[in-house]
C-alpha positions, 0 to 999 in steps of 0.5 A: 740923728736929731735936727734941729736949727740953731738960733742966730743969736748962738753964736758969738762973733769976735773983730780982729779988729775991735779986741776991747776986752776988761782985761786989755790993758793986760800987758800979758794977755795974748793978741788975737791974731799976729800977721807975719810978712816978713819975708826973710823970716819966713824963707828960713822956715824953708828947708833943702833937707831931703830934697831930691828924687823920690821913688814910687815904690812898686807893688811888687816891691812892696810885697817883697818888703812885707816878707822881709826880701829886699828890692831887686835891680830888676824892678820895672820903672815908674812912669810916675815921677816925683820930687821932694821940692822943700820942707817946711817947718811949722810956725812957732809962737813962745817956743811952742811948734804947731803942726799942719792940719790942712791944706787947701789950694787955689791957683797959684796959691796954697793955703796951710791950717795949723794948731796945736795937740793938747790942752793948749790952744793955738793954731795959725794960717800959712800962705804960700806961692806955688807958682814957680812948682820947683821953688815955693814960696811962704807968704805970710802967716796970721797966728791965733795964741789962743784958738787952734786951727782944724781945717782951711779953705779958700772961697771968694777972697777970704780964707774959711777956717774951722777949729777951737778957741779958749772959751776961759780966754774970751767968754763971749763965746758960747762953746770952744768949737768955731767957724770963721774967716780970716779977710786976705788982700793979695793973699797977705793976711789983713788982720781983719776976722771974725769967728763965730761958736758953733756947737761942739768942743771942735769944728774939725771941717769945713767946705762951702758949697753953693754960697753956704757953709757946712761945718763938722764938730767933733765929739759931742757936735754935729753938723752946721749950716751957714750961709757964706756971707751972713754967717747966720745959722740955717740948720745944725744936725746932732751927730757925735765924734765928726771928723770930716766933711766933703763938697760933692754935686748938689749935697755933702758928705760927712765921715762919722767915727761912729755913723759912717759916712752920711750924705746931706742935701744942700739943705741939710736933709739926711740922704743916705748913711753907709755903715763902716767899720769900727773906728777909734774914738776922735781919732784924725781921719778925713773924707774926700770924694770922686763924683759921686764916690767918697774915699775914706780914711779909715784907719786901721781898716785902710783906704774905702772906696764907696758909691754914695748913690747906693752905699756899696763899696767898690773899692779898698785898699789894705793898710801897708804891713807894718816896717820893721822896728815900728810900732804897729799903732804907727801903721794907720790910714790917716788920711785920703786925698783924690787928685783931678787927674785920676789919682788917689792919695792916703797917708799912712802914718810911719808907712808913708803915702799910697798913691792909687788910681781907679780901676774897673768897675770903681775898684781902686788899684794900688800904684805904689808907695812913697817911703817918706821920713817920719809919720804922713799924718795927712796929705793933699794933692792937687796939680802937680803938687802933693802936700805931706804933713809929718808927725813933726808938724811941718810940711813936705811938698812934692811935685809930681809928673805925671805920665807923659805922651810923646811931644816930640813927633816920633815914633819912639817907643815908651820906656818900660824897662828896668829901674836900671838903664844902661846903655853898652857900647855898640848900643843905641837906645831911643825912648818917649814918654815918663820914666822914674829911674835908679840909674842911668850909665850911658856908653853909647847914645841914649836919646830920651823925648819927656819927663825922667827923674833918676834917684842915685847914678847918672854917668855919661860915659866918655863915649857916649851921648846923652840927648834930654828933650823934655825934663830931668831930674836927678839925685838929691841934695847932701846925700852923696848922689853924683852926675859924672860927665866925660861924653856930650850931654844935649839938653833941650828943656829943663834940668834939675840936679839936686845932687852934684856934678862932675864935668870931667875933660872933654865933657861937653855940655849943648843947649839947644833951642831956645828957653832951656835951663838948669837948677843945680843945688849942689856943687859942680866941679868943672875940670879943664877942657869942658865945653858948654854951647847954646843959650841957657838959664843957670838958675844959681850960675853954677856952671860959670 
């Protein structure tokens, strides 16, 4: 690698709001940027299709998947639940779709970077309120016609972006590749930005560490660093094909698809390279770090897990095998993510999202796989929340309980039994903690403390009793999934049904305590007969 600092005067910096060019009276010529609040507008970008109850397919499931077996009745449930919450379409500008690229999350608030494959330039920012987890929200937007949009992030009320812009459209800048902010107030996007060149035909990354900017640049770039406030340039490192790059304490990592993963002090100096295997040129790749390990996506060669102090690797995990009917090239880890709660995350392409934790000795132990529709191309998880990007560009957000311990004060043991619950006459069943479920017939009582999601069959019984003192979650939404009930449901916390509901006669519904509530999406028959008591939010009044 050569070093080398780049002169201020390098870069070009282009006003949102001072867009004077020769050519402006163009009526034509594209605007620099578009801020789209229109509230109603973007609801529509926010889709149902698919919600529901997600299953984490086990590791032993997935063993039977590779040997073409099918799944067994028998498989253990999950303590790891999740829900499809909403998909979201990209934005659109002249009839030509953008695809996601990044996510960052802040708070209450997760922002989305977009652009387009191809020779076409054009990308875009998304806001979204992520403060109610079970209904998010898309802000706003600010679209770029002729600049894509590689990589996002949040720092000190602005939103940072890396990218490309068309160098034909504005010759003020010296090369395609960019870094710049786009000024937000109250997460709406103002108007107000500027982008500033930096080598390379594109920034594919960013992260902004102790006041200052560390920018990769893919193909013939390198590495940029920029002080945060000034945007002036302090050092640039020549390193070919980068494709990302991650904050860590006191120095940065950068993923390389020729050099590996390189470490850089605050500074810019060189630290420490860890080889990797051999990657394809340019290909979509990222980088994330736990500590001082870094997870890497590594396409073909699956998720590594490394020690950047040392440079051993201490964890891996191999790409999934290949489903029947799809094309092998399909099958490639895309994309890495590590929640601050223990947990790690890699798309893998037509395969869908691994979700793995750390095991002894830094190793890394596979929990399971999420069979989503179409292509994970990259994902993000932070919270309770996992962002899915998809090969048609949009997005899937997930939330995510994660295992729970018991709140209610008893003794009851945690459920770790089949997928498939069922309770006999004569039988009385008490459990705590989380439980990820197929199906539940209950003929008798069941009595359940915490978190349970069930995907397909919910039946209470005409005589049996169901108490929920937590949350649950059931079904999926226009999919045919039913919850029939002829006994007594007791309900002490939340419920979501994305399916339907069938309240048979004698049914009898009991809210108890105060705050609880329940979100049906589909439709409810209520036959003659049924009882509802206590004090309840119904979030769409279906019920009445």
């Amino acid at each position: 690698m050569k070093q080398h600092i780049l002169a201020l005067l390098g870069f070009a910096v282009i006003l949102g709001t001072a867009c004077n060019k020769s050519n402006n009276d163009n009526p034509t010529e594209d605007p620099k940027i578009i801020v789209n609040t229109d509230a109603a507008a973007l609801a529509k970008r926010i889709s149902l299709d698919g919600a529901g109850v997600l299953t984490l397919e086990s590791t032993s499931s997935i063993a039977r998947k590779a040997k073409g077996e099918f799944a067994k009745d028998g498989d253990q449930a999950s303590q790891y639940l999740l829900e499809l919450v909403a998909e979201v379409a990209p934005p659109t500008y002249n009839g030509v779709q953008m695809r996601a690229t990044s996510v960052d999350i802040n708070g209450n608030y997760a922002y989305v970077s977009y652009n387009r494959e191809g020779e076409v330039y054009l990308g875009g920012v998304s806001v979204f309120d992520i403060s109610n987890i079970q209904q998010p929200k898309l802000l706003s937007e600010a679209l770029f016609p002729s600049t894509d949009i590689s990589a996002v992030k949040y720092f000190n009320g602005r939103l940072y972006v890396a990218g490309a812009t068309s160098v034909d459209k504005d010759p003020s800048f010296t090369t395609p590749g960019i870094v710049g902010y786009v000024d937000i107030a109250n997460n709406i996007p103002t108007g107000n930005f500027k982008f500033y060149s930096v080598p390379g035909q594109v920034a594919t990354g960013l992260t902004i560490l102790n006041g200052k900017i560390y920018a990769v640049s893919g193909a013939t770039g390198g590495l940029s660093v920029i002080n945060a406030s000034t945007f002036a340039a302090e050092k640039y490192v020549t390193s070919a094909d980068l494709r990302s790059v991650v904050g860590m304490t006191n120095k940065v990592a950068v993923l390389s698809g020729t050099n590996g993963v390189t470490t850089f002090s605050t500074v810019g100096d060189i630290i420490k390279n860890i080889a990797l295997p051999t990657d394809v040129a340019e290909a979509q790749r990222n980088i994330d770090a736990k500590g001082d390990y870094v997870i890497v996506a590594a396409g073909k060669n699956g998720v590594q897990y490394y020690n950047s102090t040392s440079g051993a690797k201490t964890g891996q995990i191999d790409i999934p095998a290949v489903p029947t009917g799809v094309d092998p090239s399909d099958v490639v880890t895309n994309g890495v993510s590590y929640n601050n709660d223990g947990l790690f995350f890699s798309a893998n392409g037509a395969a869908g999202v691994y979700v793995a934790k750390e095991g002894a000795n830094n190793s890394l132990e596979l929990l399971g796989s999420l069979d989503l529709t179409g292509s994970s191309n990259y994902v993000k998880s932070a919270g309770n929340y996992i962002f899915v990007a998809n090969g048609r560009g949009g997005l899937k957000i997930i939330k995510m309980t994660k295992p729970t311990t018991n709140l209610c004060g008893n003794t009851y043991p945690s459920y770790t039994g089949s997928a498939w619950l069922n309770v006999n006459s004569g039988e009385k069943k008490y459990y705590s903690g989380a439980a990820a479920l197929q199906g539940v017939n209950v003929n008798d009582v069941l009595y359940f403390c915490g978190s349970m999601t069930v995907e397909s069959q919910l039946n209470i019984n005409s005589q049996g009793v169901f108490d929920i003192h937590g949350s649950l979650a059931f079904g999926k939404y226009n999919a045919g999934t039913t919850m029939n009930v002829n006994g007594t449901w007791n309900v002490e916390g939340s419920v979501v049904i994305y399916g339907d509901l069938t309240l048979n006669s004698g049914a009898k519904i009991n809210f108890l305590g105060s705050g609880a509530s329940i979100t049906i999406y589909g439709k409810v028959t209520k036959n003659s007969g049924v009882t509802i008591t206590g004090t309840y939010t119904d979030t769409f009044n279906k019920l009445k």
